[in-house]
Backbone as numpy.savetxt, mean C-alpha at the origin, in Angstrom:
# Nx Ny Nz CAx CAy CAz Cx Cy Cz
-6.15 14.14 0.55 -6.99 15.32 0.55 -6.10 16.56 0.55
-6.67 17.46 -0.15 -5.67 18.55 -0.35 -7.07 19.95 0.90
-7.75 19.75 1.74 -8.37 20.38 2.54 -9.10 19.87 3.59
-8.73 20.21 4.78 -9.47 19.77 5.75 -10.15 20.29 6.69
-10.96 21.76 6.37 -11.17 22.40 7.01 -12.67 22.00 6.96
-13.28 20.93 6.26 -14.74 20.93 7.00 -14.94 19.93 7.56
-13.89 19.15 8.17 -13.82 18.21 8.95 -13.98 18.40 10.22
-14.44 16.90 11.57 -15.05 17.09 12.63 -13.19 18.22 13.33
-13.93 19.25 14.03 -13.05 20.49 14.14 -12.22 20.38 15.93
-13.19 18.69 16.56 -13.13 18.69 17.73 -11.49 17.52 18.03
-11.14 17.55 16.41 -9.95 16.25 16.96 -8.40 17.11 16.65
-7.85 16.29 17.27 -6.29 16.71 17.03 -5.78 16.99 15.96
-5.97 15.83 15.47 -4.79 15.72 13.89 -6.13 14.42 13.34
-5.77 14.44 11.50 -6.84 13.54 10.84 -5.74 12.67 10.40
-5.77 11.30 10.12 -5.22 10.11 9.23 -5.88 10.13 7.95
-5.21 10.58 6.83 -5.66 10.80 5.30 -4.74 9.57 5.14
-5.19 8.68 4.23 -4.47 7.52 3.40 -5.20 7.68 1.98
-4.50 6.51 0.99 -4.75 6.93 -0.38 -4.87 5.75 -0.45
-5.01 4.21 -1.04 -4.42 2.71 -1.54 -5.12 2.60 -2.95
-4.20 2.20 -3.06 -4.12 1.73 -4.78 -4.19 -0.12 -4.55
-4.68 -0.93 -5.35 -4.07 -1.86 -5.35 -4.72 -2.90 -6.18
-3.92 -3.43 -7.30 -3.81 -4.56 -8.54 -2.94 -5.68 -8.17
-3.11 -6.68 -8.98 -1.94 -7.51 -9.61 -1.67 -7.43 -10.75
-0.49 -6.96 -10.67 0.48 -6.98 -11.82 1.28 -7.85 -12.29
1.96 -7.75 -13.32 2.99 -8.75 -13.94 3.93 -7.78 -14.77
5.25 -8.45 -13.89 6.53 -7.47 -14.60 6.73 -7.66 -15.69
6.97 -8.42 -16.77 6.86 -8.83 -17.98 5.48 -9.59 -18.79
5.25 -9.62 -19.93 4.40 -9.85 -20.31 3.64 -11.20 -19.75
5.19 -12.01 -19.83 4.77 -13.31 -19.41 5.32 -14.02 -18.49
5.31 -13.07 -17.14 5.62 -13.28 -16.09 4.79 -13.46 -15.27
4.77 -13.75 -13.96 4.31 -13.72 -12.82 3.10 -12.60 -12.73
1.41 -12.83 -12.29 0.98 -11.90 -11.38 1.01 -11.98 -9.94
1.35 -11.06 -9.37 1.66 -10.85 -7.85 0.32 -9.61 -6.96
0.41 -9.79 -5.75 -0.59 -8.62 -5.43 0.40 -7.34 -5.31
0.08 -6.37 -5.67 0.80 -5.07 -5.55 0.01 -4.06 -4.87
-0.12 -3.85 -4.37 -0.56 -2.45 -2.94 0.85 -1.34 -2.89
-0.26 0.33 -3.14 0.61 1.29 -2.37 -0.63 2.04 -1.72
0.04 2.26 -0.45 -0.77 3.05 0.50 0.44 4.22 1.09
-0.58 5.31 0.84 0.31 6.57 1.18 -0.70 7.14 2.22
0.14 7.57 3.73 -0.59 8.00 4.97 0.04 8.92 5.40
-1.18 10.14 5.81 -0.65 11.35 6.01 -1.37 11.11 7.54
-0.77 11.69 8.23 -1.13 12.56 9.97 -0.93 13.97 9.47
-2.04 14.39 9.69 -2.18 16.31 9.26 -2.72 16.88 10.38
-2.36 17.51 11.23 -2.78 18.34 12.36 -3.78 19.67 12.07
-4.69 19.15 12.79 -6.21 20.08 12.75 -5.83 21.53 12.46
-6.48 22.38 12.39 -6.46 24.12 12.19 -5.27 24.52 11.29
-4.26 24.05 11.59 -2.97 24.41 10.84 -2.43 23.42 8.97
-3.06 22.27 9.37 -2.93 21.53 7.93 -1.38 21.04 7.67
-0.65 20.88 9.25 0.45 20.95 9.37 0.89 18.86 8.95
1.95 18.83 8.12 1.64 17.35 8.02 2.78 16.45 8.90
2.18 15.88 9.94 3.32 15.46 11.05 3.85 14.59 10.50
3.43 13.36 10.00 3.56 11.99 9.56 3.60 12.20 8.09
4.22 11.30 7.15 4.13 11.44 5.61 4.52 9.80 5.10
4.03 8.67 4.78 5.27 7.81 4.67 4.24 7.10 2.91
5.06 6.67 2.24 4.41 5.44 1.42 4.85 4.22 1.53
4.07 3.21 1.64 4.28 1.68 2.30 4.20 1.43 0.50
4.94 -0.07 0.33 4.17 -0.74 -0.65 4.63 -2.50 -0.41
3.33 -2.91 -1.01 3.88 -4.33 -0.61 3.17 -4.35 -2.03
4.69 -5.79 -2.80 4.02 -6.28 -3.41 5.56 -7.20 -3.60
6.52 -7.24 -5.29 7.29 -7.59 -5.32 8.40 -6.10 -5.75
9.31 -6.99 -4.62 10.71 -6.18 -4.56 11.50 -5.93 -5.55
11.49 -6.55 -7.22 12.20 -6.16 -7.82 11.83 -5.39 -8.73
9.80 -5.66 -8.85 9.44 -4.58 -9.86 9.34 -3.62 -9.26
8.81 -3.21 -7.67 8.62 -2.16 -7.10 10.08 -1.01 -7.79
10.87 -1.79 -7.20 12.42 -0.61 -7.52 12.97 -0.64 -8.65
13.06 -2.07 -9.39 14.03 -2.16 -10.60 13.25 -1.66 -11.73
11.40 -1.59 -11.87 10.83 -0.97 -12.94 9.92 -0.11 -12.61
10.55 0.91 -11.80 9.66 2.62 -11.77 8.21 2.12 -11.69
7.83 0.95 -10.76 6.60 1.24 -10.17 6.06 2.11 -8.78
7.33 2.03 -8.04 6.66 3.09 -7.49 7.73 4.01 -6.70
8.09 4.55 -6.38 9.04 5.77 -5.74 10.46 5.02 -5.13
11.50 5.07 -5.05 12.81 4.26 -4.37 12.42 4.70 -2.89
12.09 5.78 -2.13 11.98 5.89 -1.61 10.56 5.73 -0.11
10.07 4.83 -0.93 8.80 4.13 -0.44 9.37 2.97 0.08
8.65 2.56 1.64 8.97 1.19 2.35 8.69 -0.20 1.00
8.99 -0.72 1.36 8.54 -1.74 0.65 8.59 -3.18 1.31
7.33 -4.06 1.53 7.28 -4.66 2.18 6.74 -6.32 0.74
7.62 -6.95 1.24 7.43 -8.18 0.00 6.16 -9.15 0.34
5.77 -9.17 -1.05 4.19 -10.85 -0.74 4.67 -11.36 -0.71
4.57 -13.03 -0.46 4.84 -14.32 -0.66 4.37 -14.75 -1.49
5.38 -15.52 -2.04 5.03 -16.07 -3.36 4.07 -16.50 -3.78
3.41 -17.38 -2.67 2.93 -18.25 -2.56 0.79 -17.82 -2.92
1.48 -16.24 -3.27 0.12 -15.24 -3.84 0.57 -15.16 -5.16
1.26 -15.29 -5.73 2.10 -15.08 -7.01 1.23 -15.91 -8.03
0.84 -15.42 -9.30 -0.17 -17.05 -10.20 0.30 -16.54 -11.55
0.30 -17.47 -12.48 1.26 -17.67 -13.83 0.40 -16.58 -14.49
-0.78 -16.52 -14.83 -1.82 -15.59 -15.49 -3.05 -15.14 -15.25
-3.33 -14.12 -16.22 -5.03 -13.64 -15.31 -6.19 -15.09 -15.04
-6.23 -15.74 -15.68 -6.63 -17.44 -15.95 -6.75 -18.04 -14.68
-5.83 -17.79 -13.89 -5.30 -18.51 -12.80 -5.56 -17.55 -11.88
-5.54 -16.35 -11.50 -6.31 -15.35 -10.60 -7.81 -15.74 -10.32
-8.65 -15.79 -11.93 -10.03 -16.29 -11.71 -10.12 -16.73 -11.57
-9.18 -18.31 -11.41 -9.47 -19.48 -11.20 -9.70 -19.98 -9.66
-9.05 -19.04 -8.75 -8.59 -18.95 -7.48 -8.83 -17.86 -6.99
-9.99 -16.61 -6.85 -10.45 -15.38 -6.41 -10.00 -15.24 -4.66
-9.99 -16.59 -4.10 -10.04 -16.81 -2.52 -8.50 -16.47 -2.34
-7.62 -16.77 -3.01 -6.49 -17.08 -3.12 -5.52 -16.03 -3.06
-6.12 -15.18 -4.58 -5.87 -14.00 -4.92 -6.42 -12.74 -3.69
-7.33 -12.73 -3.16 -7.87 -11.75 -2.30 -6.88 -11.89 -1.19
-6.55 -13.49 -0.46 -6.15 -13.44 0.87 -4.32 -13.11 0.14
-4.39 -12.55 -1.14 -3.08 -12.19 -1.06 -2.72 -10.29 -0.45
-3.78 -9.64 -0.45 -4.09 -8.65 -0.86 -4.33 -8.39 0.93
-5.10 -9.29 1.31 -5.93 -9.66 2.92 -4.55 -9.13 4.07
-3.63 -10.58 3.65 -2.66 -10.48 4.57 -1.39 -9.36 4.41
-1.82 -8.42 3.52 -0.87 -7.63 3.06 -1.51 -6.21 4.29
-2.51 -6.09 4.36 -3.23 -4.85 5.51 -2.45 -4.93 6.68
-2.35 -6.10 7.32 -1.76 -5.52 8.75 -0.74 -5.29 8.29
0.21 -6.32 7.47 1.69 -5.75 8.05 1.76 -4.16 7.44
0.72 -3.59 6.45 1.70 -2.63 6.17 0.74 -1.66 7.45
-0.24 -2.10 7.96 -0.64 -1.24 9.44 -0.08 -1.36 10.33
1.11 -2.18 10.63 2.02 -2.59 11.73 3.33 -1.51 11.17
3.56 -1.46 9.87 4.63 -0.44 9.80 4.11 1.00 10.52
3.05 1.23 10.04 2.45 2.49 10.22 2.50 3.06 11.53
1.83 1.79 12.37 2.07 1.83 14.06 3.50 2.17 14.56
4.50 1.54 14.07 6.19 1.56 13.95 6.00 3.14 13.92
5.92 3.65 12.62 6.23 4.46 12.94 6.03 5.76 13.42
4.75 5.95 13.90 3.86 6.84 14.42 4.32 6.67 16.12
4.93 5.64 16.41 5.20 5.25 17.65 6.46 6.06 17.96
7.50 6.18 16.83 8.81 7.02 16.81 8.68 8.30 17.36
């Protein structure tokens, strides 16, 4: 959010987040994987002051950095393979599969978040 002034006026600071999130495949005929970016702001009430700033991403570690998917400077937290499927074919084939790849990807990157809000 780029304004927060008609928000409830009685709290401290607001948690703005953004998430994006697909499976992708680094090459044509590679691997789809779950890919998540979540970007979280802490913005302090009246002033719009931004305490907190971070982007998490979980997905895979070599397209995240090695092909400009998403910032070098974003956490990056890796899936397991074991969410990873040869083609879109195989995503539909397995929706349960594919989701709890996406599922178990929420806490940890809400456990970073906690990390570091705790600093």
């Amino acid at each position: 959010m780029e304004k927060y002034d008609f928000l409830d006026k009685t709290v401290d600071a607001y948690l703005d987040t953004y998430v994006s999130a697909i499976y992708a495949c680094k090459f044509l005929f590679g691997d789809y994987f779950p890919s998540m970016r979540v970007v979280v702001r802490l913005v302090k009430n009246g002033s719009n002051e931004i305490l907190y700033q971070e982007a998490i991403c979980y997905g895979y570690e070599e397209f995240c950095y090695n092909y400009g998917a998403w910032r070098s400077e974003d956490i990056l937290i890796a899936a397991d393979k074991k969410y990873f499927f040869a083609n879109f074919k195989a995503i539909m084939g397995e929706p349960e599969r594919a989701i709890e790849g996406f599922k178990v990807g929420i806490p940890l990157i809400t456990k970073q978040v906690v990390q570091d809000l705790a600093k």
